[in-house]
N, C-alpha and C positions, 0 to 999 in steps of 0.2 A: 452466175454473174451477180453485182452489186444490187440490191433492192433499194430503187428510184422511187418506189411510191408512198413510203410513210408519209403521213403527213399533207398528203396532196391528193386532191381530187381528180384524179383520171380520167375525165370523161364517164364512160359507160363503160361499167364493169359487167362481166358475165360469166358468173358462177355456174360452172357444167360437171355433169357428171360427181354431184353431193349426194349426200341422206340428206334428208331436209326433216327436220323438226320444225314445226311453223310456229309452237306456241298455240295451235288452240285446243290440242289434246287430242289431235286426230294422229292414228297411225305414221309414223316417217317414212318417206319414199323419196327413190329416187328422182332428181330432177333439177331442174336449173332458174338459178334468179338474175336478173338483169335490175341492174341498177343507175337509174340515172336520174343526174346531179346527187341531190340529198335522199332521195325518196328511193323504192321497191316501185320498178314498173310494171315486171310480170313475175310472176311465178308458174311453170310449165312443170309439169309432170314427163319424164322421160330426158333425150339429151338430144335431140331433132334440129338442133339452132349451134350443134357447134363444129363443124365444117364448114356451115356456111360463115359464120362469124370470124372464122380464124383470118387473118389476116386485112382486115378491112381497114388497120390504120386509126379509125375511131373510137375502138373498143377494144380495154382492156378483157382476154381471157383467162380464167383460174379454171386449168383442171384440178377437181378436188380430187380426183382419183380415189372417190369415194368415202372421203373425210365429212363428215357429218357439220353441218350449215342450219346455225340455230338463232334464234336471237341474242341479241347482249344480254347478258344479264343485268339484273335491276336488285340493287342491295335498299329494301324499305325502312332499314335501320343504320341510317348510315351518321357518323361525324367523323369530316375530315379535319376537325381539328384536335381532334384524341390523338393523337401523335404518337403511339406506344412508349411512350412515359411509365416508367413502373410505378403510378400511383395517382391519386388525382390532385391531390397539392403540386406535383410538378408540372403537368399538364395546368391548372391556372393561372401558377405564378410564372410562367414564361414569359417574357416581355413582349409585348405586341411585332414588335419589328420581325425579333427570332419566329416568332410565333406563326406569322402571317408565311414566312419562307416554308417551315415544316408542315404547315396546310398542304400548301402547293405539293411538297414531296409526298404526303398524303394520298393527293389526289391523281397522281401520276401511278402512283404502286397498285391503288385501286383497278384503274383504267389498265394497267398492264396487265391486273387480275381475270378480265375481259368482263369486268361490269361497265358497260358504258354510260348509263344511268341508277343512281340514287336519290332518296330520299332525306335529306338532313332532318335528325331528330331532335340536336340541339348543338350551340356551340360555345364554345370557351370563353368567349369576350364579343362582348355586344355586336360589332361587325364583320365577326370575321370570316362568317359563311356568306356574307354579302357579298364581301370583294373577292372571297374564292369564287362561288359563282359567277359573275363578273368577267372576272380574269379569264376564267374557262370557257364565258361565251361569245368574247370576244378576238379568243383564240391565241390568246396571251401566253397561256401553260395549258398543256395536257390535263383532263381529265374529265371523269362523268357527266352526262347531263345531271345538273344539280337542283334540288330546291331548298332555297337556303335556310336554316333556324335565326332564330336568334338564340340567347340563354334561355334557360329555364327559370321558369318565375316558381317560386318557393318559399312557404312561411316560415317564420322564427323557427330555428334550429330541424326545420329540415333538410332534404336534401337536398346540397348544393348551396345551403348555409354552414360554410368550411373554416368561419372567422373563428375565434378558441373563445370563449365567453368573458376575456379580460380584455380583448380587442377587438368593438365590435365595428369593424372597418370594411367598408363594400368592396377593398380590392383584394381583400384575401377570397372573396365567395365564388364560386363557381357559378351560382345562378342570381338571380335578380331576387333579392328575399322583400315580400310583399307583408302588410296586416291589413287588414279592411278593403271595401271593394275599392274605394278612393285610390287608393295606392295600385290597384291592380288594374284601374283605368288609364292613370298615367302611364304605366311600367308598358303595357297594350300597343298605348298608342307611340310613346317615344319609338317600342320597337318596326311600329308601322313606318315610322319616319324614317328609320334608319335602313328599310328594304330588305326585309323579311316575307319571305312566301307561307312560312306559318309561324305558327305560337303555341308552345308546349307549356303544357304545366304540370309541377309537380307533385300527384295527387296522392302518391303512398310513401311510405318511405324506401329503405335501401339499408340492407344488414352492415355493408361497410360505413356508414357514418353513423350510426349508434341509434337511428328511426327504424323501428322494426319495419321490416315490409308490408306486414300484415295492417300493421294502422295507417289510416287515412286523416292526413291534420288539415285540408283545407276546407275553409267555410262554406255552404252550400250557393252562399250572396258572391263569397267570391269568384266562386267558379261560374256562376251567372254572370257574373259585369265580365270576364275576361271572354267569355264567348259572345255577348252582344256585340263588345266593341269591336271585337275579331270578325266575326260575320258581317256587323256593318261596312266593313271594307272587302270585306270579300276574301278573307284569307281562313285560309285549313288548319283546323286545331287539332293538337297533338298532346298525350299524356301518357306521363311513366303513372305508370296505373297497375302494379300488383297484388293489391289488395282488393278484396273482394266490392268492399265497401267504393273504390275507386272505378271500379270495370263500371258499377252500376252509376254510378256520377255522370261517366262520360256516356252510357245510353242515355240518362235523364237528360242531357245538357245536349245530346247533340257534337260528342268529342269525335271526329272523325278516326284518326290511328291511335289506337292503343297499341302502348306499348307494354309487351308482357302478358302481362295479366294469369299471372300464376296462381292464385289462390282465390281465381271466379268460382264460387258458389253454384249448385242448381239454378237457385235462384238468378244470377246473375248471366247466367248462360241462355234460360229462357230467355232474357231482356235481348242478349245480342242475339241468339237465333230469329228473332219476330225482327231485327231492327238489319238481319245480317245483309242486305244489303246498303248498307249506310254506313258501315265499319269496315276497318279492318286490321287485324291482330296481326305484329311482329313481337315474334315471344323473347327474343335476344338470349337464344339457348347456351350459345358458345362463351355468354361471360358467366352463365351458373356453371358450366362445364369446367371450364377452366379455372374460375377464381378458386372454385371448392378444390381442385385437385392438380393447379399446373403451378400457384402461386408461392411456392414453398421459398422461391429464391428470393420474393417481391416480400416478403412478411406475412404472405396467409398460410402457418404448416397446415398440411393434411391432417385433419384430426383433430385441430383448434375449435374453441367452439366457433369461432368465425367459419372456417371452412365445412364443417356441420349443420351450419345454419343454410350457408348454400346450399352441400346435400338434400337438406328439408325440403328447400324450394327448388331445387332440381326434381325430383321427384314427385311434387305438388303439377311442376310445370307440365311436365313427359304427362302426366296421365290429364290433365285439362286440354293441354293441345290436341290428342287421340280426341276427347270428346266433340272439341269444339270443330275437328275435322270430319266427323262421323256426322255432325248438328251442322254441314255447309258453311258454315264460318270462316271467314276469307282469313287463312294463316299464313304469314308472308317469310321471305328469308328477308333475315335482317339481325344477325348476332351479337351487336353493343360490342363492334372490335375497334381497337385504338389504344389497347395498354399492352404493356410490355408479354404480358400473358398469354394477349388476344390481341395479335397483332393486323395493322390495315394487311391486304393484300393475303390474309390467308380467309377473308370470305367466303370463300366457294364451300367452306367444312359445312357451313349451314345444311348446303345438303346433300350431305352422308348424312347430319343429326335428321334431319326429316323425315330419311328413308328407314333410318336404323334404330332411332325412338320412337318415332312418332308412326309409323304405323304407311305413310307414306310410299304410294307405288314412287320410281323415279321418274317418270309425265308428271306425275302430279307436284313431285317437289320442282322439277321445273315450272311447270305453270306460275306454282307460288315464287318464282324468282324470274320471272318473265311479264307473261299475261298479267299475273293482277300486279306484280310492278307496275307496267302501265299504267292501270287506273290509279294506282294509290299517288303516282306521281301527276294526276290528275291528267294523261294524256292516252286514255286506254282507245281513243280512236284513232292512234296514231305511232303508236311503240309499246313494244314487249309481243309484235310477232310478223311472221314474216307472210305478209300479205302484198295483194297489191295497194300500191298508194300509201304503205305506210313508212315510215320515219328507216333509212337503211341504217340501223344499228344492228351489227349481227359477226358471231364469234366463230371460225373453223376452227372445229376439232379434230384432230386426230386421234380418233377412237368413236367408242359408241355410247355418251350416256347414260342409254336407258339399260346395256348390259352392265354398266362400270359408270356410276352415279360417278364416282372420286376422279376421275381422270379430268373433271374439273376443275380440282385442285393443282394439277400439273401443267407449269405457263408454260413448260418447253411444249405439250401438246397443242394448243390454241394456236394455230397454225397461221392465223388470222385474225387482227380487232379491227371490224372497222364502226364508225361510228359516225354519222350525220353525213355518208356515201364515203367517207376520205377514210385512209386507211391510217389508225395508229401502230400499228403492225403490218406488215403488208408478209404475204408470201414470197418468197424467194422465187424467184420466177429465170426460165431457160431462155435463149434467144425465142423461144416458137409461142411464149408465154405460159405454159406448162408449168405448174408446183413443180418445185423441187424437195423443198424440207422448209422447218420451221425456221 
């Protein structure tokens, strides 16, 4: 029959007869969750509660018939306003209005992806992870829990300084281009005003706009002023940080999420192992993957020395992540998707790359797109696993993860997204309440 509960909070849901993966890395077993209002009320070992429960009128039943009940997935690199645009001149010069609707379709593709929550690491135009978050929390459009960027702040001719050098105009740039700390207090605080959960900066460069990766151009004063003023409000600091010289900044400084960080040093990796819980790295595998070798149609051929250069830092990347997973270093999924190459909604490849570069059991590459999602999005007492009392964000699968990582990647499998107790997916349900299919 017709599935009635998209979109609608059912009363008390009662998930029977799942695998249960919980997120905290413990063994999966069979058993059942009960859900009511927004929240996980219990989690029960075995299926004791569901004869009794059938028909009471109050309470929705899901036989999972054995379909694995895990939590939402949490993307810690996320921007929903990369739009998969083949390039990033299109992605900034889109006009605000277009702009702000392909957010939205953004944030829906995600959510159908079964990541219920994200982390924003930066975005296209001053507000416009503001009003997607926004939009999304007050039930306006579909999609993840969000925390919203603003741009990225960026010195003279690095990255996300996109103007050509015979026009130097702030509406061609992709990020907020800063000199001196002065300028980096205003740019801070403007973004404070306009409703921003963090502040990214951009501390290395990026092989595609002509700043090697490897160099680091921002001032030590400046990267000071934008964390004081940051912190004095209480907001989470974020950095494209692949240069070795950059990893170590944001331990000096206190940068909460690094992003990347492909070319940390010995040196720089002691820094984050003594500091590892105060950090945490999303490497954004799936844009070295793919730029190096998917872009041929978009202008990077295979072979270029553009796409070479990638190769470099792919393979700089793969063997730091190994280390820094071996060194307890909190490694996140979060693959820098939003271009034509690396599109929204195919997320979940992050982890295949986990298990199949990086060295990665599949618990562990979940954890890092679950459990410490939670914390990274500052909510690990409450989301990314399936406990009691915490936040009901949680994906049915049809299949088994930890035999078949990829079956992640498959929406027709996700049998189920539900997110904040309401279902954006609901299973297809019999008169008795019983799954039927996806």
């Amino acid at each position: 029959m017709a599935d009635d509960l998209n979109g609608k909070g059912p009363g008390n849901v009662l998930f029977t007869n799942v695998r249960i993966i919980d997120g905290t890395g413990d063994y999966p077993y069979t058993g059942e969750v009960l859900v009511q209002g927004n929240r996980i009320r219990s989690v029960t070992k075995g299926s004791s509660r569901f004869q009794s429960a059938m028909g009471t009128g109050s309470q929705t039943v899901i036989d999972g018939m054995g379909a694995t009940l895990m939590p939402g997935l949490i993307d810690a690199h996320l921007h929903l306003s990369w739009n998969n645009a083949p390039g990033i001149d299109p992605i900034q010069r889109m006009p605000p209005e277009e702009h702000t609707l392909w957010s939205a379709q953004m944030a829906k593709l995600v959510l159908d992806s079964g990541f219920t929550a994200g982390r924003g690491a930066a975005a296209a135009k001053p507000r416009l992870d503001v009003v997607i978050r926004n939009a999304i929390d007050s039930g306006m459009i579909p999609g993840p829990r969000y925390k919203a960027a603003g741009p990225e702040i960026t010195t003279v001719g690095g990255l996300g300084d996109s103007a050509p050098p015979h026009i130097p105009h702030e509406g061609l740039n992709l990020g907020i281009v800063v000199s001196g700390p002065e300028e980096v207090r205003r740019v801070v605080r403007t973004l404070i005003k306009y409703g921003v959960d963090s502040i990214k900066l951009n501390l290395s460069g990026e092989e595609i706009t002509g700043m090697k990766a490897e160099e680091t151009p921002m001032a030590e004063d400046e990267v000071a002023m934008a964390v004081q003023e940051a912190k004095a409000r209480n907001l989470v600091l974020a950095a494209h940080a692949r240069s070795s010289g950059s990893v170590k900044q944001c331990v000096r400084h206190g940068i909460q999420n690094i992003y990347h960080a492909s070319f940390a040093d010995e040196e720089a990796l002691d820094m984050l192992e003594a500091n590892k819980d105060k950090h945490f790295v999303a490497p954004g595998l799936a844009w070295l993957i793919q730029t190096a070798r998917a872009a041929g149609d978009y202008g990077i051929k295979p072979g270029s020395s553009l796409s070479l250069a990638y190769e470099r830092e792919l393979e700089h990347a793969v063997e730091t992540c190994r280390k820094m997973h071996r060194r307890g270093i909190r490694v996140l999924i979060g693959g820098d998707y939003g271009f034509a190459w690396t599109p929204q909604g195919t997320n979940a490849k992050d982890f295949e790359y986990f298990v199949d570069l990086l060295g990665f059991s599949p618990m562990e590459a979940i954890l890092a797109g679950t459990k410490y999602g939670g914390e990274i999005m500052g909510m690990g007492d409450e989301l990314g696993m399936i406990k009691q009392g915490y936040l009901a964000d949680m994906i049915l699968v049809d299949g088994d993860p930890i035999s078949n990582i990829r079956v992640l990647q498959e929406k027709s499998r996700l049998l189920a997204i539900m997110k904040d107790g309401q279902f954006h997916k609901a299973p297809r349900m019999s008169a008795q309440g019983r799954r039927l299919t996806a």
